[in-house]
C-alpha positions as CSV (number, residue, x, y, z in Angstrom):
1,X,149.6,76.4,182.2
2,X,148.9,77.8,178.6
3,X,146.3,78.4,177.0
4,X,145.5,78.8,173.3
5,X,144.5,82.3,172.7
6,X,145.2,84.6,169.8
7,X,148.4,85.3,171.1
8,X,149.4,81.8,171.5
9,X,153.4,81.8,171.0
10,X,154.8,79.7,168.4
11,X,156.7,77.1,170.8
12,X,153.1,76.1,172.3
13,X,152.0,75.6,169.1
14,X,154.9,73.6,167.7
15,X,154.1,71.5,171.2
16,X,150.5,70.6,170.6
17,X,151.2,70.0,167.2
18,X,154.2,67.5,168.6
19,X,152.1,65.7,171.3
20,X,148.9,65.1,168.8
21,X,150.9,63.9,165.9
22,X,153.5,61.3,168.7
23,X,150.3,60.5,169.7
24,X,148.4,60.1,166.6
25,X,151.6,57.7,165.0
26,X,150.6,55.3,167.9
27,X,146.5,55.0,168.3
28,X,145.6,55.8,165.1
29,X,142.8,53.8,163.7
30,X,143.6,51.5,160.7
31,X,140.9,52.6,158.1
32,X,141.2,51.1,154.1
33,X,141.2,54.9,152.8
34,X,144.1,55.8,154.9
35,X,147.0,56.7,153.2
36,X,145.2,57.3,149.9
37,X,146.8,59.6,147.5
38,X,144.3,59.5,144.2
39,X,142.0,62.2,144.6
40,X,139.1,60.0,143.6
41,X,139.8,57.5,146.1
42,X,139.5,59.9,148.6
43,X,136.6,62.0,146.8
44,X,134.9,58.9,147.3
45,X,135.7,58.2,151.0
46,X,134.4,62.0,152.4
47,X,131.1,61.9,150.4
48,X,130.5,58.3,151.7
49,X,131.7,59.6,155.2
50,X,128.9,62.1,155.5
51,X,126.4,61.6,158.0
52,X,127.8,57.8,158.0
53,X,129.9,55.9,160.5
54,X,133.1,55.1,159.9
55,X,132.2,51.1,160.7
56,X,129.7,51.1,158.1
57,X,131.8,53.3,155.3
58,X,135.0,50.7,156.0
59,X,132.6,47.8,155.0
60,X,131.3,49.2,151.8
61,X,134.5,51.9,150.3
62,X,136.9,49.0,148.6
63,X,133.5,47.5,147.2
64,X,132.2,50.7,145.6
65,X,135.9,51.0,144.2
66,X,135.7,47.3,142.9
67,X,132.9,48.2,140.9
68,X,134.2,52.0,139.8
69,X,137.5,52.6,140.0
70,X,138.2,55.8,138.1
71,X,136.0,58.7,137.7
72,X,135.9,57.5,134.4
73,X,134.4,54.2,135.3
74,X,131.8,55.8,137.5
75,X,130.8,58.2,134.5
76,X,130.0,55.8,132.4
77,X,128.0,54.1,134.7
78,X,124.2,54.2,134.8
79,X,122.5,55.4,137.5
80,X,121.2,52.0,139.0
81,X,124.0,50.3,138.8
82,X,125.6,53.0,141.4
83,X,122.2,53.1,143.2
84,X,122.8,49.3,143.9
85,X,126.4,49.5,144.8
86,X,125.6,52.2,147.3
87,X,123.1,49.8,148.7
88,X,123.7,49.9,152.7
89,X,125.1,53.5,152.9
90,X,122.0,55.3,153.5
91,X,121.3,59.2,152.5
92,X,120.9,57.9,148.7
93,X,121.2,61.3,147.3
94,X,125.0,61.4,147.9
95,X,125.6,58.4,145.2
96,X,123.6,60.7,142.8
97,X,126.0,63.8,143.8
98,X,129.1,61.4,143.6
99,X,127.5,60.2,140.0
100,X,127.2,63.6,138.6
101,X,130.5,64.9,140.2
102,X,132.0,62.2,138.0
103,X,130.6,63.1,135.2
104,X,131.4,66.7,135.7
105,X,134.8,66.0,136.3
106,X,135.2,63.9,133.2
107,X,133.3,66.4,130.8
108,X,135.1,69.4,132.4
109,X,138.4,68.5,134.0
110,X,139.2,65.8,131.7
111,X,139.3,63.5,134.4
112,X,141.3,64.8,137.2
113,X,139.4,66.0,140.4
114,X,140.7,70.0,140.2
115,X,142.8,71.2,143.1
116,X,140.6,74.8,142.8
117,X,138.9,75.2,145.9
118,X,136.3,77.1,144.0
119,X,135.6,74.8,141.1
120,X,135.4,71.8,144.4
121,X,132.7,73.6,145.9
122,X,130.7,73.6,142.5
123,X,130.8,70.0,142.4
124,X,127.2,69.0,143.8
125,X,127.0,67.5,147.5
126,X,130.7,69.2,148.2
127,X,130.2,70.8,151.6
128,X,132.6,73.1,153.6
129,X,134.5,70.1,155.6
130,X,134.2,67.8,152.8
131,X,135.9,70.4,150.5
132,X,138.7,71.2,152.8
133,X,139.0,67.6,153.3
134,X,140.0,66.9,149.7
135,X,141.9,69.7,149.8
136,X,143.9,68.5,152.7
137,X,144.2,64.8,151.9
138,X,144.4,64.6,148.1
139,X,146.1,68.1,147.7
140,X,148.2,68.8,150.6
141,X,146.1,72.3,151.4
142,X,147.5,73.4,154.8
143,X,143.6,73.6,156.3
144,X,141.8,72.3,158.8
145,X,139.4,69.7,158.1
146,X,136.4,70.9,161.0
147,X,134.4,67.9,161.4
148,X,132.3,67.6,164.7
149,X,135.6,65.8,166.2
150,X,138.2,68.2,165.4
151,X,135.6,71.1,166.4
152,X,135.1,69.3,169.8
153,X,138.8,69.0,170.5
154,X,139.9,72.5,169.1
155,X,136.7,74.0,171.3
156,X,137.7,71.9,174.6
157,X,141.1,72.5,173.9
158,X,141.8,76.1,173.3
159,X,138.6,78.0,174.3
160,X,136.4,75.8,177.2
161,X,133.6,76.9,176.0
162,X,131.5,78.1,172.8
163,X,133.0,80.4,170.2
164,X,132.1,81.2,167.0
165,X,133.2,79.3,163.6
166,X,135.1,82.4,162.6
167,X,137.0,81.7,165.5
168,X,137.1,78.4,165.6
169,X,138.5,78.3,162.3
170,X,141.5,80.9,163.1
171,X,142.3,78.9,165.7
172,X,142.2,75.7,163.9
173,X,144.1,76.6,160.9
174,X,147.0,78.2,163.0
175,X,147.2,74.8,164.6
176,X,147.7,73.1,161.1
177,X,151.8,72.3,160.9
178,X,152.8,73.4,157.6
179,X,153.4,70.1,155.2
180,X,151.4,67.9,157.2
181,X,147.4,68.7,157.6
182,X,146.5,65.3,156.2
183,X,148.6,63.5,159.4
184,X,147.2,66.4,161.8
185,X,143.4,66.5,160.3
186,X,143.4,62.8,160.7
187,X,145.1,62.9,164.1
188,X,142.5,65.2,165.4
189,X,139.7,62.9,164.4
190,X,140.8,60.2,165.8
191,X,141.6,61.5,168.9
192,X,138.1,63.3,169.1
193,X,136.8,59.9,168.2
194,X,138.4,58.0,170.6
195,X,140.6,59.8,173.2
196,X,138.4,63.0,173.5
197,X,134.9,61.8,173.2
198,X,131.7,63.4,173.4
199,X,131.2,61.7,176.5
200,X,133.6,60.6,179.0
201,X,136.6,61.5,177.6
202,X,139.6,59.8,179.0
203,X,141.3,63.5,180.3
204,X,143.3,61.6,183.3
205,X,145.3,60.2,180.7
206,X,145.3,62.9,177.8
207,X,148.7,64.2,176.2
208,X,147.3,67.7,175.9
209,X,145.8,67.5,180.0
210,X,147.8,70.7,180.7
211,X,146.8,72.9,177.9
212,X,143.4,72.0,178.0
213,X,141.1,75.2,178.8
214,X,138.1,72.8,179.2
215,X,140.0,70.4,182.0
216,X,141.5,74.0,183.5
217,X,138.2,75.3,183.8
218,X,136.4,71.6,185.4
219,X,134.2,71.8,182.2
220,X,135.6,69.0,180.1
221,X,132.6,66.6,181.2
222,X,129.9,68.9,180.3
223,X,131.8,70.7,177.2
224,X,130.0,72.5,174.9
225,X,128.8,71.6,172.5
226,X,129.9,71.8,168.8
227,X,128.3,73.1,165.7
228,X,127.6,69.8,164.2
229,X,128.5,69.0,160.7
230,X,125.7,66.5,159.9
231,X,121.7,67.6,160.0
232,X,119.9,67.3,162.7
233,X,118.9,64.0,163.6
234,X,114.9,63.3,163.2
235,X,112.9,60.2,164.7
236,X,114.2,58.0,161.8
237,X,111.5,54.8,161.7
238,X,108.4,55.9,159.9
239,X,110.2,59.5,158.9
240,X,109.9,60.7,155.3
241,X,113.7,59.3,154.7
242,X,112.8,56.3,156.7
243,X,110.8,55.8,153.8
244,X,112.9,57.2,151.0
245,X,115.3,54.7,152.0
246,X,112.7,51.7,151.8
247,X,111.8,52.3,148.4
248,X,115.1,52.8,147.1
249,X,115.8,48.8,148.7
250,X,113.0,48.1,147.0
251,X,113.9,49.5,143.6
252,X,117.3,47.8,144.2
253,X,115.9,44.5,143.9
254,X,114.2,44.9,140.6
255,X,115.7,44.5,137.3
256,X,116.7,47.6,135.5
257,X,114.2,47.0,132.5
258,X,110.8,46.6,135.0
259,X,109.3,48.9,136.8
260,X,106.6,49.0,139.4
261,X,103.0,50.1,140.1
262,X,103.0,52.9,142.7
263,X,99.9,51.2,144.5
264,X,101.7,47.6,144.5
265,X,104.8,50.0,145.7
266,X,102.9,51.5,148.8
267,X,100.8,48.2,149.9
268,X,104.6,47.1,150.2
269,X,105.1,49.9,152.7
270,X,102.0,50.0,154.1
271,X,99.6,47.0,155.1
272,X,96.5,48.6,155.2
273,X,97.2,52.0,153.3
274,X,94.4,55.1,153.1
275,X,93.4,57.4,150.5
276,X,95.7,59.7,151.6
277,X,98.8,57.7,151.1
278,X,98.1,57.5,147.5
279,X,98.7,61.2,147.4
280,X,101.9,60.7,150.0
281,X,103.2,57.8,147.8
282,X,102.7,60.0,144.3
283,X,104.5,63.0,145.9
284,X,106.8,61.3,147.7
285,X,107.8,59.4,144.3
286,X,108.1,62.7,142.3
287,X,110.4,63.7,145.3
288,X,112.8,60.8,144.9
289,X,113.1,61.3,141.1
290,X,113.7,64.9,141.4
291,X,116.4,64.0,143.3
292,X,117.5,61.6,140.7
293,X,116.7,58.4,142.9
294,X,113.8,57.1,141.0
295,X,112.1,57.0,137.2
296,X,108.6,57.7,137.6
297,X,106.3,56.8,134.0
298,X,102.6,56.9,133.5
299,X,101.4,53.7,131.6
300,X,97.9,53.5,130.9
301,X,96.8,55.9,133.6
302,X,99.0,54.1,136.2
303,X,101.6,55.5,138.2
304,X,105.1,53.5,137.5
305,X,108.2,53.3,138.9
306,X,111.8,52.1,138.8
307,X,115.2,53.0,139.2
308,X,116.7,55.6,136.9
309,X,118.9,54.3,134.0
């Protein structure tokens, strides 16, 4: 029985590496970014992946590239008209990020996404995992890409129990196989996704059974539990993004040229609104075009609003 440690000799680590990747080349999940070698395509893919299921990503990602296929295309683009094509994603801001990463990109890097880990995590919305994501998938970057799957399998696998990201990630990146961390990143996930699952994963019949410190130690069924990537989930209907999200929709369906009142705006939210949501819907306006989601006039003394051109 081995376990991973940081002493872990290089012939167990040639061996997970061997029995994830056989495994990986027959389950893996057939997903329309897969295999995707323009960085923008896949650029695209991780900021539409965050905080997002894969089901719902798969149905929209070929769309959105319909409609902008360079970075050029997507720079050029006003801000509605990529406000209505992310229509159905949810977390609005991220089509604003991807927005101004494109125009960044095209004003600075003359069009090419840059391979500079530094000058990726200046791009807006870019994240830790979504960085080394890129940097493994569009650039070949031997890192790990530490999404909540991968850290659930690398935790369960080599540890049993909670460590800290410091040593997570050590462990994770001497697991990459050199010249391949977009096939291993991806094999992870999709063996955290579906072989070694949050709950009940399927450890009777799991390539990695005796290597597993979790399964050693009879903890794979209550296994700890991993930093998670994504916020914190809140109670969603009636939340602050809850409604976020419902005027966005509603901005959606306008025309670009008109705009609407904020008081028609919030007896469209709420049937029987109080004084004290006309201060909520005024703040929470200013809120969403801070955040670039919304154009916010004064006509006449009356609070106005649309979606920003």
């Amino acid at each position: 029985m081995s376990q991973i440690d940081d002493a872990l000799p290089l012939s167990a680590l040639s061996e997970i590496q061997s029995r994830v990747l056989d495994w990986y080349a027959v389950n893996r999940r057939k997903l329309p970014w897969r295999g995707a070698n323009d960085p923008y395509a896949i650029l695209v893919s991780e900021v539409m992946l965050q905080q997002t299921g894969v089901e719902r990503v798969a149905a929209m990602y070929e769309h959105f590239l319909d409609a902008f296929p360079t970075f050029e295309a997507l720079a050029a683009a006003e801000r509605w008209q990529v406000l209505r094509a992310w229509a159905g994603l949810g977390y609005n801001r991220r089509a604003v990020h991807l927005h101004q990463s494109a125009r960044i990109v095209v004003r600075d890097h003359g069009g090419k996404l840059p391979s500079d880990p530094t000058l990726l995590r200046r791009l807006p919305g870019l994240g830790p995992y979504t960085v080394a994501a890129i940097l493994s998938f569009a650039f070949q970057y031997d890192v790990p890409a530490l999404d909540t799957n991968v850290r659930r399998v690398i935790e369960r696998l080599a540890f049993g129990r909670p460590v800290s990201d410091a040593t997570l990630k050590a462990t994770a990146t001497r697991l990459v196989p050199a010249g391949r961390s977009a096939d291993w990143n991806q094999a992870l996930m999709d063996f955290g996704a579906t072989h070694c699952t949050a709950t009940n994963p399927r450890c009777p019949s799991c390539p990695l059974a005796d290597l597993c410190a979790a399964l050693e130690s009879d903890r794979a069924r209550a296994a700890p539990t991993a930093k998670k990537v994504a916020e914190r989930p809140e109670p969603y209907r009636g939340s602050r993004r809850f409604y976020r999200g419902q005027i966005v929709a509603r901005l959606r369906d306008l025309s670009p040229e008109i705009s609407i009142s904020a008081d028609d705006l919030l007896r469209s939210l709420k049937a029987d609104p109080t004084p004290a949501d006309v201060h909520w819907i005024e703040e929470l306006l200013n809120e969403l075009a801070a955040d670039g989601l919304a154009q916010v006039t004064r006509v006449n003394g009356e609070l106005r609003v649309s979606l920003p051109r």
